[in-house]
CHARMM internal coordinates of N, CA and C (Angstrom, degrees):
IC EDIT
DIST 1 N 1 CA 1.4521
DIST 1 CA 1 C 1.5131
ANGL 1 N 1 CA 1 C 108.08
DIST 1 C 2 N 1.2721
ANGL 1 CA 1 C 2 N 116.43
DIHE 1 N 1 CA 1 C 2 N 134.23
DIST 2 N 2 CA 1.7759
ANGL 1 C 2 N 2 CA 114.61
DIHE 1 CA 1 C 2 N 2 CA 174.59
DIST 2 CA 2 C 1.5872
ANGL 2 N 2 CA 2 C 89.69
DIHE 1 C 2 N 2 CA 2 C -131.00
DIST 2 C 3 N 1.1987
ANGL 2 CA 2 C 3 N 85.26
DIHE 2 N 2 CA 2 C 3 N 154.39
DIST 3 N 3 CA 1.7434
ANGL 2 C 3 N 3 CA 100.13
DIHE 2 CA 2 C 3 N 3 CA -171.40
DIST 3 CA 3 C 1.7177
ANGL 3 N 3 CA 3 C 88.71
DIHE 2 C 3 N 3 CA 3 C -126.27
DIST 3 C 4 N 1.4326
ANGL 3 CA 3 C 4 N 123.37
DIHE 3 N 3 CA 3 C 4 N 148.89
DIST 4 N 4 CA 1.4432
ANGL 3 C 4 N 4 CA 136.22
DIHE 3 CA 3 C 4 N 4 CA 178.97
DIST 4 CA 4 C 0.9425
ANGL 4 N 4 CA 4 C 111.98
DIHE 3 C 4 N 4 CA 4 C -155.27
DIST 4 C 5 N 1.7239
ANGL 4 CA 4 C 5 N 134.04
DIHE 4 N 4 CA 4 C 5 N 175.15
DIST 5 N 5 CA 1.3406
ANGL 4 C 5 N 5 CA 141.99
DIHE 4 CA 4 C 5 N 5 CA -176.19
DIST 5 CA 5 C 1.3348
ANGL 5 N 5 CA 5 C 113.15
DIHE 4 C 5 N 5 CA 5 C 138.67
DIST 5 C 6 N 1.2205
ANGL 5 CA 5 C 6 N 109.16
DIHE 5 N 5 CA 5 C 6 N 169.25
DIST 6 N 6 CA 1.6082
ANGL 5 C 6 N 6 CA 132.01
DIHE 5 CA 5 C 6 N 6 CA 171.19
DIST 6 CA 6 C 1.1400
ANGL 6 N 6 CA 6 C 104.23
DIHE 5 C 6 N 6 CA 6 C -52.44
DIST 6 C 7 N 1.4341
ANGL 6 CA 6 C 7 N 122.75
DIHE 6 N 6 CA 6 C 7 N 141.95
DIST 7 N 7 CA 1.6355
ANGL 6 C 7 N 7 CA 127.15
DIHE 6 CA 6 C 7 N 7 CA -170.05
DIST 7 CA 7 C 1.6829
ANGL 7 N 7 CA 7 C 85.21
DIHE 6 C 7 N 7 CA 7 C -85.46
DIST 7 C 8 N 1.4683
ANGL 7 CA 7 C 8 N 90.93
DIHE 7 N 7 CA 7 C 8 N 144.53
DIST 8 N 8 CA 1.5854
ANGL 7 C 8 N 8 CA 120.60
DIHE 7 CA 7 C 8 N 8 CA 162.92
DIST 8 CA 8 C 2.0916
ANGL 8 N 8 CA 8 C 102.66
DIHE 7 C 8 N 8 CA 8 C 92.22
DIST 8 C 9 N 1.4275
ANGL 8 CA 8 C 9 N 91.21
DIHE 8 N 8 CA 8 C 9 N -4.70
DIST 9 N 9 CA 1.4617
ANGL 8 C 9 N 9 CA 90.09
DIHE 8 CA 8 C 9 N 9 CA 152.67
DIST 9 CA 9 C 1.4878
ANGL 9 N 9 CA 9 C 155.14
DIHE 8 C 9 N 9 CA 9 C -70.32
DIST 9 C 10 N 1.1266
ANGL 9 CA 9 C 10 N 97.16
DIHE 9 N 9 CA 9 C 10 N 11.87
DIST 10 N 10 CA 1.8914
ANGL 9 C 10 N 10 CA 120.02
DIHE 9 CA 9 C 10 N 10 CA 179.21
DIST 10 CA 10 C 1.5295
ANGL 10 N 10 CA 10 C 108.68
DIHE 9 C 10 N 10 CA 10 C 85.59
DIST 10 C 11 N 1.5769
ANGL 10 CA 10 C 11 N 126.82
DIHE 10 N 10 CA 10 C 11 N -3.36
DIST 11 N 11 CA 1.2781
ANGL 10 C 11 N 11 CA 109.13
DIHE 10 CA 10 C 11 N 11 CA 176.49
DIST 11 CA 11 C 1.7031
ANGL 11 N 11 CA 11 C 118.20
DIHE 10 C 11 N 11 CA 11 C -51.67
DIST 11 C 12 N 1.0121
ANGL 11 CA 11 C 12 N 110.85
DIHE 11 N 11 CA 11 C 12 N -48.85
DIST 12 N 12 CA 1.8513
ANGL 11 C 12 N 12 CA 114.01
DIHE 11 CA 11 C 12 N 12 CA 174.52
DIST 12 CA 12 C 1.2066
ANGL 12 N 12 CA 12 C 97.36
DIHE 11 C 12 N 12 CA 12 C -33.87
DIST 12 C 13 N 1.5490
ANGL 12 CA 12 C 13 N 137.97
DIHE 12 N 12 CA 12 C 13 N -61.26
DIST 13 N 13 CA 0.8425
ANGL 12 C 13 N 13 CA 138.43
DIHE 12 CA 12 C 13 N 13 CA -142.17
DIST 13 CA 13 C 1.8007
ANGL 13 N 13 CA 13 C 113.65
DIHE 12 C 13 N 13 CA 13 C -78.24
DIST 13 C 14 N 1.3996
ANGL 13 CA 13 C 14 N 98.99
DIHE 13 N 13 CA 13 C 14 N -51.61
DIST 14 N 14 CA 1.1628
ANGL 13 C 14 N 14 CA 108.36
DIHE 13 CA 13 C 14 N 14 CA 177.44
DIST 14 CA 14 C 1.5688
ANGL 14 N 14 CA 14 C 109.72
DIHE 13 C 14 N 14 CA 14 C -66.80
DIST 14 C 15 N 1.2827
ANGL 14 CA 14 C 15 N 111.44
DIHE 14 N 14 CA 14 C 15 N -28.84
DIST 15 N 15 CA 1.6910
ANGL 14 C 15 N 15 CA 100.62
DIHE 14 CA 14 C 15 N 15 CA -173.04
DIST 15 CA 15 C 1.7575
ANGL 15 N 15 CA 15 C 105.95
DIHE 14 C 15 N 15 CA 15 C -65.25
DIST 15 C 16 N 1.2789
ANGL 15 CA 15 C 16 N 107.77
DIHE 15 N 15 CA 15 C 16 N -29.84
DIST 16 N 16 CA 1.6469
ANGL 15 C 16 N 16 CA 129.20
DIHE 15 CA 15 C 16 N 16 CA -158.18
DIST 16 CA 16 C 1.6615
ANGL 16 N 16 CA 16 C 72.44
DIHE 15 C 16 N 16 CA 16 C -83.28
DIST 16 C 17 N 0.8447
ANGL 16 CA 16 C 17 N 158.68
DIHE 16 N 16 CA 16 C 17 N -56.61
DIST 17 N 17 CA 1.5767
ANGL 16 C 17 N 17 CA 143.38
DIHE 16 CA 16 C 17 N 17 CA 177.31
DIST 17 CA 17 C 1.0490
ANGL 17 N 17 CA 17 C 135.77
DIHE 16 C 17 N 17 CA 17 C -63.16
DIST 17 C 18 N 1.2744
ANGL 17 CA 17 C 18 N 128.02
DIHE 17 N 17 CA 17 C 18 N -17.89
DIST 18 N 18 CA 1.3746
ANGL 17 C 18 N 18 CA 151.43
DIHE 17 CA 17 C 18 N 18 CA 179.15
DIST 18 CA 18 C 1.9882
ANGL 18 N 18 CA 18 C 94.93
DIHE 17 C 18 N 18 CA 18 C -97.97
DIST 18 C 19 N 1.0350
ANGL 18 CA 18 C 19 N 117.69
DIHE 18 N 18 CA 18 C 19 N -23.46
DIST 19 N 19 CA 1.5083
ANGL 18 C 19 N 19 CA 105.49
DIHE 18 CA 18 C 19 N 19 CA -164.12
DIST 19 CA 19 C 1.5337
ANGL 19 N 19 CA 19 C 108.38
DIHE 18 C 19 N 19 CA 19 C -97.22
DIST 19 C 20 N 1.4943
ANGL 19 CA 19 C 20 N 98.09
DIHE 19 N 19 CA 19 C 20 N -28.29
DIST 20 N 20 CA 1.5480
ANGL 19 C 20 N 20 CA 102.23
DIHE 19 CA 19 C 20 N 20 CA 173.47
DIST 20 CA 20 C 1.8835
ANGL 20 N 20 CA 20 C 89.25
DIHE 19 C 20 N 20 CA 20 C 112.68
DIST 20 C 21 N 1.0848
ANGL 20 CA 20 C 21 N 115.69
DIHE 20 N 20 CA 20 C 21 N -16.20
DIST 21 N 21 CA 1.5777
ANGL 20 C 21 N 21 CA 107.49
DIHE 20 CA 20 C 21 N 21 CA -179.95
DIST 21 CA 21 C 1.7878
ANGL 21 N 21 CA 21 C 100.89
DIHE 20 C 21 N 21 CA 21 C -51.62
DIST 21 C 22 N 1.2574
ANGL 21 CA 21 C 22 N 122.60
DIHE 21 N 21 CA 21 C 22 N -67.04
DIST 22 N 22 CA 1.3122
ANGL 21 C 22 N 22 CA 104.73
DIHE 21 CA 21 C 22 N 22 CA 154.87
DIST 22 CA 22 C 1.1973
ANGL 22 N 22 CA 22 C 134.46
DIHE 21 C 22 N 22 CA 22 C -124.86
DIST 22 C 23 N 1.7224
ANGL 22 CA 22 C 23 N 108.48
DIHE 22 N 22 CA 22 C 23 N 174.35
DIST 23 N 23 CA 1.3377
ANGL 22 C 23 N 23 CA 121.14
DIHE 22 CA 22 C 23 N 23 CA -144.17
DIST 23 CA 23 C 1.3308
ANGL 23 N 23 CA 23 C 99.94
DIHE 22 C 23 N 23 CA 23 C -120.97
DIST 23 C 24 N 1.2427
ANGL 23 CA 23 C 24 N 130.90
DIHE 23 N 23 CA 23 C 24 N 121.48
DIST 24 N 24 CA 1.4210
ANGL 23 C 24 N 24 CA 117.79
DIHE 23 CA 23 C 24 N 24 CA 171.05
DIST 24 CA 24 C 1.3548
ANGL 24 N 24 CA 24 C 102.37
DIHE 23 C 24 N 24 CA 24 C -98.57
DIST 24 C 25 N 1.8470
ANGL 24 CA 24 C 25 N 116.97
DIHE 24 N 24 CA 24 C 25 N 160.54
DIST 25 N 25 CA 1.4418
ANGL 24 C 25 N 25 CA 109.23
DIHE 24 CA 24 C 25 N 25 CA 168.94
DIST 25 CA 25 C 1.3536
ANGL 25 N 25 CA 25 C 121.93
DIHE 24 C 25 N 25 CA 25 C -35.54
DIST 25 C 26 N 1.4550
ANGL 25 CA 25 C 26 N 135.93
DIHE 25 N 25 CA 25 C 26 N 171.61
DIST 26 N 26 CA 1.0651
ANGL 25 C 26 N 26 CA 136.01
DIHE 25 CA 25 C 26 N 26 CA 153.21
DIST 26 CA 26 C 1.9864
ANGL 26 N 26 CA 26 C 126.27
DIHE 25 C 26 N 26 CA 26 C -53.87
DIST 26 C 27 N 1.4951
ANGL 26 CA 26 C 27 N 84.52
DIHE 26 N 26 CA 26 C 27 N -49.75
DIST 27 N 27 CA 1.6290
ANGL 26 C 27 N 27 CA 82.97
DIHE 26 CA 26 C 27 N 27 CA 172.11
DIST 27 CA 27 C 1.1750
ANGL 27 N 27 CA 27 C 115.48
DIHE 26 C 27 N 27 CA 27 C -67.68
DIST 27 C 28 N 1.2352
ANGL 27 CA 27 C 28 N 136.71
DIHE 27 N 27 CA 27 C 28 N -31.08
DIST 28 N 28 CA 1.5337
ANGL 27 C 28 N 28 CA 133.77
DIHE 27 CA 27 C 28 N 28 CA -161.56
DIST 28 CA 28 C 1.2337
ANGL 28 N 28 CA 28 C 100.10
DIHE 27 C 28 N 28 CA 28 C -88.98
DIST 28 C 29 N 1.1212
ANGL 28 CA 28 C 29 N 141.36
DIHE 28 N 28 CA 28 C 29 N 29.69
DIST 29 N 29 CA 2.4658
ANGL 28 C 29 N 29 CA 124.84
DIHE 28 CA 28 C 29 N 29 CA -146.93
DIST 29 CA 29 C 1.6715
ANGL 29 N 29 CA 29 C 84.14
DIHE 28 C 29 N 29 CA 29 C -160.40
DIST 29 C 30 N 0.6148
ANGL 29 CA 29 C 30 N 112.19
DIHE 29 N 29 CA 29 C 30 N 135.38
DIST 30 N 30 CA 1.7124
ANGL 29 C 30 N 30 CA 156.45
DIHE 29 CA 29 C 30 N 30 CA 147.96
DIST 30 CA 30 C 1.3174
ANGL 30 N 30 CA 30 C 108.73
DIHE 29 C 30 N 30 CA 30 C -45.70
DIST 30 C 31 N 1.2532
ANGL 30 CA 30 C 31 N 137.11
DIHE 30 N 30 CA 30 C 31 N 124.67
DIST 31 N 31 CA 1.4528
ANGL 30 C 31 N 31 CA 119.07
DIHE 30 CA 30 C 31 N 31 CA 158.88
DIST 31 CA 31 C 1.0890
ANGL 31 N 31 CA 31 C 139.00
DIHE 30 C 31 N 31 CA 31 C -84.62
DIST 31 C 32 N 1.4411
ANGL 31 CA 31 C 32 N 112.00
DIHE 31 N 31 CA 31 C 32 N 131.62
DIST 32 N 32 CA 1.8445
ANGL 31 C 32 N 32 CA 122.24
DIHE 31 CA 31 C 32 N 32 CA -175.11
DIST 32 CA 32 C 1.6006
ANGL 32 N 32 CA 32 C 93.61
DIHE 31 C 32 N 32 CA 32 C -83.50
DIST 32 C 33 N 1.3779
ANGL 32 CA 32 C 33 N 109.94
DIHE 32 N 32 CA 32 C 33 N 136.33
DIST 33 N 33 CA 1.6827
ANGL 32 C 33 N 33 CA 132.55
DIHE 32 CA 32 C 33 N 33 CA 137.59
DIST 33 CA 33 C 1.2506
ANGL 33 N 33 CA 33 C 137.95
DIHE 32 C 33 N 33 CA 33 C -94.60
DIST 33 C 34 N 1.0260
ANGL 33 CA 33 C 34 N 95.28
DIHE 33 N 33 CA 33 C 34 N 134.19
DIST 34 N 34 CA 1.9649
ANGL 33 C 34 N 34 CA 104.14
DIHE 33 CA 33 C 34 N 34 CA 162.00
DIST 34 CA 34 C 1.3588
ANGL 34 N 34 CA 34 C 118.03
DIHE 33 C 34 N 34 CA 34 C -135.73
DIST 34 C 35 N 1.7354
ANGL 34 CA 34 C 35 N 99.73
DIHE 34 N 34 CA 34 C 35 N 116.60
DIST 35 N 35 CA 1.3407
ANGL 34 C 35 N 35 CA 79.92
DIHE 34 CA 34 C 35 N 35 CA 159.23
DIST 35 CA 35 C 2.0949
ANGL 35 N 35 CA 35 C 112.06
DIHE 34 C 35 N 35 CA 35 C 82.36
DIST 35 C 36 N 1.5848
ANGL 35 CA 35 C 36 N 104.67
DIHE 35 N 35 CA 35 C 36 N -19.10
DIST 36 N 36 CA 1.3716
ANGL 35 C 36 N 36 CA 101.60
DIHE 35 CA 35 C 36 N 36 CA 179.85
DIST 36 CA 36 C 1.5443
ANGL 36 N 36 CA 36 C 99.86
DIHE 35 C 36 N 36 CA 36 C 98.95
DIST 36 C 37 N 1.3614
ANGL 36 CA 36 C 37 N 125.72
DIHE 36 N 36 CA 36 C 37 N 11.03
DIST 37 N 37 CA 1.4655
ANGL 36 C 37 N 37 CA 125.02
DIHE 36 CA 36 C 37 N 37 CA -171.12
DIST 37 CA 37 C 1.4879
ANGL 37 N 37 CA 37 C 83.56
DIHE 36 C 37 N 37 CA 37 C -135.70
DIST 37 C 38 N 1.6106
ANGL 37 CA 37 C 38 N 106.22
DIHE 37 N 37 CA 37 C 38 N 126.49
DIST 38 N 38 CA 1.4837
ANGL 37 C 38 N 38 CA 111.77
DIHE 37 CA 37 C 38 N 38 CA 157.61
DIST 38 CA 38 C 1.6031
ANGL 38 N 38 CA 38 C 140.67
DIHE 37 C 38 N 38 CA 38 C -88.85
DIST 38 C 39 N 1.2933
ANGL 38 CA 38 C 39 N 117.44
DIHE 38 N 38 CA 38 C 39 N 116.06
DIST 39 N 39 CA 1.2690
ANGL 38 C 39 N 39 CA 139.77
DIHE 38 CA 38 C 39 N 39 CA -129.91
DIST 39 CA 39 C 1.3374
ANGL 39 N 39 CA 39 C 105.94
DIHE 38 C 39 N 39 CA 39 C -94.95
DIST 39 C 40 N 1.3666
ANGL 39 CA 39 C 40 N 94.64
DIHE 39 N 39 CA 39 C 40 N -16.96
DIST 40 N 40 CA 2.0348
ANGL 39 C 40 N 40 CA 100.04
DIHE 39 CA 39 C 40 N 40 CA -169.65
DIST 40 CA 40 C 1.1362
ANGL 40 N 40 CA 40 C 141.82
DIHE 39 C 40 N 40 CA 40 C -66.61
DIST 40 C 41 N 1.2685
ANGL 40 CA 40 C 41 N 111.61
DIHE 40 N 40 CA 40 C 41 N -13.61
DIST 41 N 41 CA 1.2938
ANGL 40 C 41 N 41 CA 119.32
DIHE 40 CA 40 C 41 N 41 CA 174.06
DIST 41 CA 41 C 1.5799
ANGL 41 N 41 CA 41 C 111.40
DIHE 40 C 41 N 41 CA 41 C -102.50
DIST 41 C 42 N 1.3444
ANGL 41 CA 41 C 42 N 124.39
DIHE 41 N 41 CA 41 C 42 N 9.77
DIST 42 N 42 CA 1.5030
ANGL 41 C 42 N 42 CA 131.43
DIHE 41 CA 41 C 42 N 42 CA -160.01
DIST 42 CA 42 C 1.4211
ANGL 42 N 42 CA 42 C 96.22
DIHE 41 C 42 N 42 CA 42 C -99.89
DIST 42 C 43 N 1.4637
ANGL 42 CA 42 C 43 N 130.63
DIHE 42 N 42 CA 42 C 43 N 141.78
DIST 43 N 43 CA 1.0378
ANGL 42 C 43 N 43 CA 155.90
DIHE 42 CA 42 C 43 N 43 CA 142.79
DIST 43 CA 43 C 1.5103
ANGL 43 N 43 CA 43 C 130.86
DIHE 42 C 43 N 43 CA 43 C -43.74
DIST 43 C 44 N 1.4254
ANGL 43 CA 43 C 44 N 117.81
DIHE 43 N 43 CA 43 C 44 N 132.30
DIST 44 N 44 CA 1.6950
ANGL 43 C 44 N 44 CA 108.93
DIHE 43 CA 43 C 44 N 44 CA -158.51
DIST 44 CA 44 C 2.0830
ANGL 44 N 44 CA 44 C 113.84
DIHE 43 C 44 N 44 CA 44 C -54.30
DIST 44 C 45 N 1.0956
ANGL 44 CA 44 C 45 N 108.13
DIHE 44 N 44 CA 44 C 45 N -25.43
DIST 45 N 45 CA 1.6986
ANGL 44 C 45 N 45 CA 115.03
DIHE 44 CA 44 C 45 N 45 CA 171.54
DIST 45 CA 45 C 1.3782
ANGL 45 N 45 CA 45 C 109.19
DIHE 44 C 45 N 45 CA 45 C -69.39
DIST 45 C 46 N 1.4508
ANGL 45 CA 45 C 46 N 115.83
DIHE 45 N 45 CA 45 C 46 N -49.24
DIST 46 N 46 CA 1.7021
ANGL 45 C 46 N 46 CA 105.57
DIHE 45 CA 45 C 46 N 46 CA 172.12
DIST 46 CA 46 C 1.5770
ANGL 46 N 46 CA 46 C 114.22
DIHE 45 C 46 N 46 CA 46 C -74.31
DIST 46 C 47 N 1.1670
ANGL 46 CA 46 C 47 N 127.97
DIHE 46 N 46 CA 46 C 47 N -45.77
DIST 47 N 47 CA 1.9565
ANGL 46 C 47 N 47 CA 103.12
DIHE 46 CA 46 C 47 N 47 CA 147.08
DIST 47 CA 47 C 0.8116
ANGL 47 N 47 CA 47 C 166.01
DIHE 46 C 47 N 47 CA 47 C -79.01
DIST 47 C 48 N 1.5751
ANGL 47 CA 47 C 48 N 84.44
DIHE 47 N 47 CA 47 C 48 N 3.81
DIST 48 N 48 CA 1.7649
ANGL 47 C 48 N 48 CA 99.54
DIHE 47 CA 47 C 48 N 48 CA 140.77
DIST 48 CA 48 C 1.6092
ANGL 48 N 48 CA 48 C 134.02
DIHE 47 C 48 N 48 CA 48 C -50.67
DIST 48 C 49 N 1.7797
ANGL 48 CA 48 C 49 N 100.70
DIHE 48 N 48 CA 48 C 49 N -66.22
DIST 49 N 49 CA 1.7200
ANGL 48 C 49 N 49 CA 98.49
DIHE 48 CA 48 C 49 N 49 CA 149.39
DIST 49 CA 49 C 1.0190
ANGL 49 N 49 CA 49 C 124.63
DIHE 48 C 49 N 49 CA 49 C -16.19
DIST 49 C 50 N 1.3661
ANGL 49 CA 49 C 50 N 122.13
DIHE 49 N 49 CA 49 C 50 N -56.79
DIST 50 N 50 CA 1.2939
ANGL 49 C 50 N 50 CA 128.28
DIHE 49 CA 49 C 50 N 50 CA -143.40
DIST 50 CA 50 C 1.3230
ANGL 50 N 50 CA 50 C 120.73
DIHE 49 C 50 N 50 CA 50 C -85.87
DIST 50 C 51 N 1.6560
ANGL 50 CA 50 C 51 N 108.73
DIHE 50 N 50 CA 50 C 51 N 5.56
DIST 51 N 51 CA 1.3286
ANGL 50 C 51 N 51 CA 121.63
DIHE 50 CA 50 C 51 N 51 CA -150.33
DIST 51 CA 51 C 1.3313
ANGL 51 N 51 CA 51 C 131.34
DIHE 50 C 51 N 51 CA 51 C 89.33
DIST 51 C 52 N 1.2466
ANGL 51 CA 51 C 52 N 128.51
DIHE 51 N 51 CA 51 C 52 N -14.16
DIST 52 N 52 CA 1.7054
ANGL 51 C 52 N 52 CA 115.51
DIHE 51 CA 51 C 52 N 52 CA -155.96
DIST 52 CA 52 C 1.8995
ANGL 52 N 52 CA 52 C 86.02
DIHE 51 C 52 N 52 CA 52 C -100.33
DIST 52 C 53 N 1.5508
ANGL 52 CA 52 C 53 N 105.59
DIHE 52 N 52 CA 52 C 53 N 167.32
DIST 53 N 53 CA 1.3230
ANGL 52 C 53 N 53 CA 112.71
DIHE 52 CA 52 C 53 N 53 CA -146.53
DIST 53 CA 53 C 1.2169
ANGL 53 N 53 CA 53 C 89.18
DIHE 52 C 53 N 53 CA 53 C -160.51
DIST 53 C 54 N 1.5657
ANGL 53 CA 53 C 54 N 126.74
DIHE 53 N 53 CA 53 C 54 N 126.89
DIST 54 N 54 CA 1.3349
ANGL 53 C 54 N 54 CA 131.34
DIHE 53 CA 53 C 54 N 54 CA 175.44
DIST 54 CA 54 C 1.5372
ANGL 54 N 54 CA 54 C 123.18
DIHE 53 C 54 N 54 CA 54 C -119.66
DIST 54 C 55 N 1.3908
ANGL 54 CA 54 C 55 N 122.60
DIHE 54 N 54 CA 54 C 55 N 138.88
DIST 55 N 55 CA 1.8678
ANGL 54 C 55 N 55 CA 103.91
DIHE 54 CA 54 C 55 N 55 CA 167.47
DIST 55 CA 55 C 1.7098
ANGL 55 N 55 CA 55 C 85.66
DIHE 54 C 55 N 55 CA 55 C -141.04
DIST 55 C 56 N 1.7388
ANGL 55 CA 55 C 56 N 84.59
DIHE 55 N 55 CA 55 C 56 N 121.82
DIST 56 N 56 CA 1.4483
ANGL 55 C 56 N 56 CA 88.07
DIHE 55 CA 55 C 56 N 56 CA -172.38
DIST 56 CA 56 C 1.8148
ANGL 56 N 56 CA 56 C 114.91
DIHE 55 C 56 N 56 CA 56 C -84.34
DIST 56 C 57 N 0.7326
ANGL 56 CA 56 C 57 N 134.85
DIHE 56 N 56 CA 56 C 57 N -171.12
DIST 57 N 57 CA 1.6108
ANGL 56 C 57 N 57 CA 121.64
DIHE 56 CA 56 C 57 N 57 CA -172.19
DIST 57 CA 57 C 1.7331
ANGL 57 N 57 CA 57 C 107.46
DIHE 56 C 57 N 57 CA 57 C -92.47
DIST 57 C 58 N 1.2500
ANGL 57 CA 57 C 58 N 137.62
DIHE 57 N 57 CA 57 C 58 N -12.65
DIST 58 N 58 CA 1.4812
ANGL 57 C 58 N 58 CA 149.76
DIHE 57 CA 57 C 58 N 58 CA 177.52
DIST 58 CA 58 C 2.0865
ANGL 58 N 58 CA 58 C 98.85
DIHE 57 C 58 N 58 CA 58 C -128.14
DIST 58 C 59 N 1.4032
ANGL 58 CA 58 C 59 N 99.41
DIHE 58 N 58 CA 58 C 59 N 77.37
DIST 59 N 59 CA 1.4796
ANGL 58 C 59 N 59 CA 130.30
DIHE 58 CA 58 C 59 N 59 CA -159.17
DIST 59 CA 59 C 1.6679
ANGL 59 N 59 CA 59 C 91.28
DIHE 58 C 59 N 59 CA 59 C -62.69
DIST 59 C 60 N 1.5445
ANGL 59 CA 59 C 60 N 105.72
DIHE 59 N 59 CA 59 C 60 N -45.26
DIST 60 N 60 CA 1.8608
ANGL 59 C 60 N 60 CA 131.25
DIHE 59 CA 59 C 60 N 60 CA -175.63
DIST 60 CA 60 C 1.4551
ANGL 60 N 60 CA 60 C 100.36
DIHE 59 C 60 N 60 CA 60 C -62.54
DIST 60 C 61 N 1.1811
ANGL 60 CA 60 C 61 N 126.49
DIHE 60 N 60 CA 60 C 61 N -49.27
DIST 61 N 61 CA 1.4632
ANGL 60 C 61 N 61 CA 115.86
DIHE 60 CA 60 C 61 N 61 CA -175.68
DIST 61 CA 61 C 1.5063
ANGL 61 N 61 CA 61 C 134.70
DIHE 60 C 61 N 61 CA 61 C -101.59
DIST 61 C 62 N 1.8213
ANGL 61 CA 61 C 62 N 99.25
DIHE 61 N 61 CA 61 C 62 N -11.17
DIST 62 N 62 CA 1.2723
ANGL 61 C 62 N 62 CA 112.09
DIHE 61 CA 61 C 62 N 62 CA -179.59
DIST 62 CA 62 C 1.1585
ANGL 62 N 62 CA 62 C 133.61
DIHE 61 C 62 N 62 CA 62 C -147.98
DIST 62 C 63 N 1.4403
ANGL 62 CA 62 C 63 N 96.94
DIHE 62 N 62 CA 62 C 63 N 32.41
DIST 63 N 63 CA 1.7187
ANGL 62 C 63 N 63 CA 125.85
DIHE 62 CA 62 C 63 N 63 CA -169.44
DIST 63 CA 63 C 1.6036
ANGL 63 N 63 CA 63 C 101.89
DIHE 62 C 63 N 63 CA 63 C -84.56
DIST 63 C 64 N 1.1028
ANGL 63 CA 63 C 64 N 110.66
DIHE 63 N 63 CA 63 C 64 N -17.91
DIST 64 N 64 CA 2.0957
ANGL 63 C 64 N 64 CA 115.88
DIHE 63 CA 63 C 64 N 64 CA -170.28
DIST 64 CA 64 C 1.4779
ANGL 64 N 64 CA 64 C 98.84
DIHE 63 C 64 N 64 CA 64 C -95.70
DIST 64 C 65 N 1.2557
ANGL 64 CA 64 C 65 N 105.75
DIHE 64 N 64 CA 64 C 65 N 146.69
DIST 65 N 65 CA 1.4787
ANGL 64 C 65 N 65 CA 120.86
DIHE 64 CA 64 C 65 N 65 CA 147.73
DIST 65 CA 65 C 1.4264
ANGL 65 N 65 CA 65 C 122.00
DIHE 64 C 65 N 65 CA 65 C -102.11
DIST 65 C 66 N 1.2665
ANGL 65 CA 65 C 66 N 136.86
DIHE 65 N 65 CA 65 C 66 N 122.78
DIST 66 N 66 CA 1.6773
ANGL 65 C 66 N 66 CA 133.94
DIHE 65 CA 65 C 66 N 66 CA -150.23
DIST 66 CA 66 C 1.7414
ANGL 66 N 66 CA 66 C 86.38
DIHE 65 C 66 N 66 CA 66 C -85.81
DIST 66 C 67 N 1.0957
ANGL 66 CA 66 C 67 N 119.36
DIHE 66 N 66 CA 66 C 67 N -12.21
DIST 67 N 67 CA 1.5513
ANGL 66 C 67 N 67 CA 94.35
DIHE 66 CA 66 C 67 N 67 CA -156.09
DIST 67 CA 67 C 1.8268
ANGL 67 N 67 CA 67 C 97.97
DIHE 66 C 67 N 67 CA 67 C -114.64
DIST 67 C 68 N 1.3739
ANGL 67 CA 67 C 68 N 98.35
DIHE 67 N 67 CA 67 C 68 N 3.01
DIST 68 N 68 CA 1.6251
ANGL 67 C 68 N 68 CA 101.19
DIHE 67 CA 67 C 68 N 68 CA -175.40
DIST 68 CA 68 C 1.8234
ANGL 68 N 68 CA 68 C 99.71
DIHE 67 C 68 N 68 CA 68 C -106.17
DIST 68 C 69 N 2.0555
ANGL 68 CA 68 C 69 N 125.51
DIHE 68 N 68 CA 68 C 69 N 129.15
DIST 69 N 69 CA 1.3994
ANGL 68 C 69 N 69 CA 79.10
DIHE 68 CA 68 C 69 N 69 CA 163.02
DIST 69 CA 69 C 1.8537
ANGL 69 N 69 CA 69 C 148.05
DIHE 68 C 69 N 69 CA 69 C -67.52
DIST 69 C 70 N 1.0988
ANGL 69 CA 69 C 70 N 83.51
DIHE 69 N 69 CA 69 C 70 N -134.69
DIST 70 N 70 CA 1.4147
ANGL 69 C 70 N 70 CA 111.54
DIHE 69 CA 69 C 70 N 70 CA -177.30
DIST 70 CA 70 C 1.8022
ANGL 70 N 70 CA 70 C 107.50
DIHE 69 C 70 N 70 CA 70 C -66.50
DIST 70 C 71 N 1.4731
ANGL 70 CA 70 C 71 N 113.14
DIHE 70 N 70 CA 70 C 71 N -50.64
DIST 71 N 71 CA 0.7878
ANGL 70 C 71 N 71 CA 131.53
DIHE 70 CA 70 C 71 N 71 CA -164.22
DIST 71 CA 71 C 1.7804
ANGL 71 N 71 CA 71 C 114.62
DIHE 70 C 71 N 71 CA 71 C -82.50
DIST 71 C 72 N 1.1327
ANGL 71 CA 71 C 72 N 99.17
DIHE 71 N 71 CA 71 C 72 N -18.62
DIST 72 N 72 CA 1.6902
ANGL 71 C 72 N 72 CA 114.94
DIHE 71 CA 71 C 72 N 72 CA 166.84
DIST 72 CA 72 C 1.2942
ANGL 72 N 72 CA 72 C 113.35
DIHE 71 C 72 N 72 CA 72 C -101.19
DIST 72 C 73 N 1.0820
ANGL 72 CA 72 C 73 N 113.26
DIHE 72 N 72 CA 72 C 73 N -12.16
DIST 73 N 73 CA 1.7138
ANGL 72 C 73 N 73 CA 110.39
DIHE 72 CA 72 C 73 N 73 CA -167.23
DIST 73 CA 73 C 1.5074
ANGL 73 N 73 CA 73 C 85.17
DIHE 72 C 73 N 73 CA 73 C -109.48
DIST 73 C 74 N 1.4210
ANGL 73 CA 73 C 74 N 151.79
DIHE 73 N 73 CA 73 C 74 N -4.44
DIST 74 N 74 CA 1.2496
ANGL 73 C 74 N 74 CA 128.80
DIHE 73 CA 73 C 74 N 74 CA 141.26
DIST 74 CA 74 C 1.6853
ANGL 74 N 74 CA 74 C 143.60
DIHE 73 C 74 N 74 CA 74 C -64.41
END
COOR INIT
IC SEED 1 N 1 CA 1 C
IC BUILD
């Protein structure tokens, strides 16, 4: 999936939702799928597993996940 558009169009936003970077409550969030497995409440390390794969557009400031190491966050 690639997401594109005119800057200031919510892609950041949505990608940062789809990646697990963020999490909205459960009640407030929409549900993400994969695959027939719902993804939405999962954390960016458990969809990572899962396959999903992010490059955020400011690679220098928001390319890491703090809670995944070194070795996943490559």
């Amino acid at each position: 999936l690639g997401i594109a558009g005119i800057s200031g169009n919510g892609q950041s936003e949505l990608a940062a939702l789809i990646s697990g970077e963020t999490v909205l409550p459960r009640e407030k969030s929409d549900r993400i799928f994969m695959m027939g497995k719902d993804v939405g409440a999962l954390d960016a390390a458990a969809r990572r597993r899962l396959g999903f794969a992010f490059v955020p557009e400011e690679r220098l400031g928001r390319g890491a996940v703090p809670e995944m190491s070194l070795v996943l966050n490559s």
